[in-house]
C-alpha positions as CSV (number, residue, x, y, z in Angstrom):
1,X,-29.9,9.3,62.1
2,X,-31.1,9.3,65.7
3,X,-30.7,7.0,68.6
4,X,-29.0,4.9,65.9
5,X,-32.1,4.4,63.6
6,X,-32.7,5.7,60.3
7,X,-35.0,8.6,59.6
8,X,-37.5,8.2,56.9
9,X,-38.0,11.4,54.7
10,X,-41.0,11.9,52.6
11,X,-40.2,13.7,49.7
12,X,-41.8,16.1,47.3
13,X,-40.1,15.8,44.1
14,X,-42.9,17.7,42.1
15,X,-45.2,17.1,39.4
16,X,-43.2,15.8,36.9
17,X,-40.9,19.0,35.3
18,X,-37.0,17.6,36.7
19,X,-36.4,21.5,37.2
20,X,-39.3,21.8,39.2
21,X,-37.5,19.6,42.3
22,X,-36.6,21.8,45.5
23,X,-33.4,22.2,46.9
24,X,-34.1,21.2,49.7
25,X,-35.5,18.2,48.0
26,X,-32.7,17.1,45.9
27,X,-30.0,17.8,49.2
28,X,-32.6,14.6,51.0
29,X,-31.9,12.6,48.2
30,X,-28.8,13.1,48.3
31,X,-27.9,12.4,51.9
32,X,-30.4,9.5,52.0
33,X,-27.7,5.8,51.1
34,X,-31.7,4.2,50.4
35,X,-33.9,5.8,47.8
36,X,-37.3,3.9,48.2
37,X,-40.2,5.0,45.2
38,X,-43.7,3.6,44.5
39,X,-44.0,1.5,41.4
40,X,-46.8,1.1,39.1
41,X,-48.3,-2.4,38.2
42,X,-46.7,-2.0,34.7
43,X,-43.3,-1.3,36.2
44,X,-43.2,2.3,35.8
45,X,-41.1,4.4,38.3
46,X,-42.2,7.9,37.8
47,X,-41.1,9.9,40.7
48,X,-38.0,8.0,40.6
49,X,-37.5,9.1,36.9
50,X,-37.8,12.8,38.1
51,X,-35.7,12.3,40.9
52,X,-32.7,10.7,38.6
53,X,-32.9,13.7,36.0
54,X,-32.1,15.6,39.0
55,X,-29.9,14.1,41.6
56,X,-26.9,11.6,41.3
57,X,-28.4,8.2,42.2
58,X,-25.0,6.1,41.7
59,X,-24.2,4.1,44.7
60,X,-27.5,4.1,46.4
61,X,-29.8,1.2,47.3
62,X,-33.0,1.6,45.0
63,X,-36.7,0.2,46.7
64,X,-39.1,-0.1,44.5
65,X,-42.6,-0.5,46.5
66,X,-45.6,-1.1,45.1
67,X,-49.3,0.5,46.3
68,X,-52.3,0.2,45.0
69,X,-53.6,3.3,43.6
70,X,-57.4,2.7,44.4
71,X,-59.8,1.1,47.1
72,X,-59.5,0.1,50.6
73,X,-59.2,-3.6,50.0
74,X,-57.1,-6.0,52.1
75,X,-54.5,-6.2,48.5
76,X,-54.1,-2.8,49.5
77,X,-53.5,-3.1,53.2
78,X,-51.5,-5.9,52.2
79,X,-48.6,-4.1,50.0
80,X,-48.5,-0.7,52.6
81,X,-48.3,-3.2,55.5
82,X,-45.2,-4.9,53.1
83,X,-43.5,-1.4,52.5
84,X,-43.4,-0.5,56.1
85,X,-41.7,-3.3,56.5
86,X,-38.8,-3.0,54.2
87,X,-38.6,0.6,55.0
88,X,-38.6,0.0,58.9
89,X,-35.6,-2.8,58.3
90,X,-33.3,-0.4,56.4
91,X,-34.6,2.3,59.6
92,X,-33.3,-0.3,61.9
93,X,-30.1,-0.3,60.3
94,X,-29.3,2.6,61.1
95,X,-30.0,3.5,57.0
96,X,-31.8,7.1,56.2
97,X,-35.0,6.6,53.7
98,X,-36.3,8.8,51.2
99,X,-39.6,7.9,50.1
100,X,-40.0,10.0,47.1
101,X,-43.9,11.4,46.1
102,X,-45.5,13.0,43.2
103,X,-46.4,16.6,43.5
104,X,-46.0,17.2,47.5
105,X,-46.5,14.6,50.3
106,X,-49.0,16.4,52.4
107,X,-51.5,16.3,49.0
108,X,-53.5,12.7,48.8
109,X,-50.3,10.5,49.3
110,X,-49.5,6.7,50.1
111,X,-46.7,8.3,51.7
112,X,-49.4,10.0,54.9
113,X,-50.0,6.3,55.7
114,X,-46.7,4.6,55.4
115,X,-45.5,8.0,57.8
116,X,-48.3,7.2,60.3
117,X,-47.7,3.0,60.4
118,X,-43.8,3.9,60.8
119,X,-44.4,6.6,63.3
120,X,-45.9,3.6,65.3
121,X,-43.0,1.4,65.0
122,X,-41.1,3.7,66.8
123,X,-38.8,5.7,64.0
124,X,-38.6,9.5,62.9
125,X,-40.2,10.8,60.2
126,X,-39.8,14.1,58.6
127,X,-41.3,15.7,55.1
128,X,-40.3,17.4,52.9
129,X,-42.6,19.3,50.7
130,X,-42.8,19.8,46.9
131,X,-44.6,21.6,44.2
132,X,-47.8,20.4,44.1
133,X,-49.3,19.3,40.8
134,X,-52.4,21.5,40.8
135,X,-49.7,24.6,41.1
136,X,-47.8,23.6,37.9
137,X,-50.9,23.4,36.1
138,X,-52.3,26.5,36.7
139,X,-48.6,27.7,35.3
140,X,-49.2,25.9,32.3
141,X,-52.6,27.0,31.2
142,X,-51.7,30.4,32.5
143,X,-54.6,30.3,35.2
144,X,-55.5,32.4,37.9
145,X,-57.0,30.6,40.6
146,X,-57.7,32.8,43.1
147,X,-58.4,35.9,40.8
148,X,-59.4,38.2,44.4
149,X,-57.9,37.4,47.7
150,X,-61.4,36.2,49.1
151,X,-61.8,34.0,45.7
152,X,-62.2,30.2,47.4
153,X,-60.1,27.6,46.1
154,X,-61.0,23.7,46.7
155,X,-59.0,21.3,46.2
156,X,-61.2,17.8,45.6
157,X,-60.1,14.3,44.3
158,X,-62.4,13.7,41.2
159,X,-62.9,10.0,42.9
160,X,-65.0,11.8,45.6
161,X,-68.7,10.4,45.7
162,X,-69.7,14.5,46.4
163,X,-67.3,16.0,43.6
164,X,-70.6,17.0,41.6
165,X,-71.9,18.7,44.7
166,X,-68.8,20.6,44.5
167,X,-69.4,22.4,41.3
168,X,-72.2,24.6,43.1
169,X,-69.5,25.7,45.6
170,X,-68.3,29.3,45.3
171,X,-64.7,30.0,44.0
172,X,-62.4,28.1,41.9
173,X,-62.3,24.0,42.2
174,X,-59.6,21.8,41.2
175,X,-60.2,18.1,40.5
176,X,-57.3,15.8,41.0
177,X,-56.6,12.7,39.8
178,X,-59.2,13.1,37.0
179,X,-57.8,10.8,34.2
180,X,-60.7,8.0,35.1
181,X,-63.7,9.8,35.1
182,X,-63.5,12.3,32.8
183,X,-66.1,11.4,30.5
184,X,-68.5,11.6,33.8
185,X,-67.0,15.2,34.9
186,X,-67.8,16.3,31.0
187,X,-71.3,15.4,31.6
188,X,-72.0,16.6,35.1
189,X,-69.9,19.8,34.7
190,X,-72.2,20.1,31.7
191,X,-75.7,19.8,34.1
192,X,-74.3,22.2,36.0
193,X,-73.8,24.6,33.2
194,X,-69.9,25.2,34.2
195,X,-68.3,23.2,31.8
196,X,-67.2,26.1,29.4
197,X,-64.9,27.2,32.7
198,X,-62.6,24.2,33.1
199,X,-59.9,23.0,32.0
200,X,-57.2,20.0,32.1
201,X,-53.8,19.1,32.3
202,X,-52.4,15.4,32.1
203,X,-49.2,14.4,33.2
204,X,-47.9,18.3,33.8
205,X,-44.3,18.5,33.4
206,X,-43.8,15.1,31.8
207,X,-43.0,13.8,28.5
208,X,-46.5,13.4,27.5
209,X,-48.0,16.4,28.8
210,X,-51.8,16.9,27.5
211,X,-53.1,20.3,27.7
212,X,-56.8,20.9,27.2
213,X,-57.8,24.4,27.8
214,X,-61.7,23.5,27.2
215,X,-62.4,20.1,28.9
216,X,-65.0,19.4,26.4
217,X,-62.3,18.5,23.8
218,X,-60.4,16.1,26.1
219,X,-61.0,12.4,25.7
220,X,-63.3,10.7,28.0
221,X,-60.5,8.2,29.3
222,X,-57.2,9.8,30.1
223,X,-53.9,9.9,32.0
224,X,-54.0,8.9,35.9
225,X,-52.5,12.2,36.4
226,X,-55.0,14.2,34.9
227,X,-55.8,17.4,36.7
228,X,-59.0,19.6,35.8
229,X,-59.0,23.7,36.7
230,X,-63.4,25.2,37.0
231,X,-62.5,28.6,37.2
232,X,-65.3,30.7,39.2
């Protein structure tokens, strides 16, 4: 707490593996009396399910929030704009937050913006990092992704209108959040004769953990979470 206000941590609780979950992650949680986690339009609570395999929940207020996952629209201004809100009336209780995120907050996260649009209402924010997601895959399919210290590595969101372009660029690539447009990475990977080099993960760490060590044999449509490795 400072000045009397709440701080609001962002928190990395991983990719999905419970055992994955920093110390230094679990000791927010703890410490935190409001847990606040993003839920999905069909109710689900992922990063709060990782978070409760780990830490001790009992006794503390749970927020669920919901973003949208996609787009710029007004909807989605409209539901961020509604979360700072909640979060900035438990702040101005006095109450510590921790907004828990997939993977690690500094990686493509709602949480960036909620941080910002709080940071502007006056209240702390501090982060708290996490395993990312592309890291735990490459431990699963036992990749190398920087194979020489000068290897490249980019990191690209498989939404991104240049992802293609990507394919010609030196070093390793790592497409995330692939689940949605896998059929179209198949193909162009294919054009760009590199499809033999990558590889896929979906939902690393979780119950229904899909590993596809040649993307050719993954389904076209597949988890949110899906995460594709192009080795060099």
């Amino acid at each position: 707490m400072a000045d009397g206000n709440g701080i609001l941590f962002g928190v990395g609780v991983g990719p999905g593996d419970p055992e994955l979950i920093t110390l230094k992650a679990m000791r927010a949680i703890e410490a935190c009396p409001v847990v606040a986690t993003p839920q999905t339009a069909g109710g689900a609570t992922v990063a709060l399910d990782i978070a409760r395999a780990a830490v001790d929940l009992a006794g503390k207020e749970i927020l669920t929030l919901r973003f949208s996952m996609g787009g710029e629209g007004a909807r989605r201004a409209e539901r961020h704009a509604r979360a700072v809100d909640e979060i900035v009336g438990r702040l101005g209780r006095g109450l510590d937050v921790a907004l828990l995120n997939l993977g690690d907050p500094s990686i493509y996260a709602t949480f960036q913006r909620i941080a910002a649009a709080v940071r502007e209402r006056g209240f702390e924010v501090r982060t708290v990092s996490g395993v990312p997601s592309f890291c735990a895959v490459a431990a699963t399919l036992g990749a190398d992704l920087t194979p020489r210290m000068d290897t490249p590595l980019h990191i690209v969101p498989a939404a991104c209108a240049d992802a293609e372009r990507a394919f010609a660029w030196p070093g390793t690539k790592v497409l995330m959040k692939a689940g949605g447009h896998l059929g179209e990475l198949q193909r162009d990977l294919a054009r760009a004769d590199v499809l033999d080099r990558a590889s896929a993960v979906t939902d690393c760490g979780m119950a229904g953990e899909r590993v596809f060590r040649t993307l050719a044999d993954a389904p076209e449509e597949s988890g949110y979470f899906t995460t594709v490795v192009v080795r060099p």
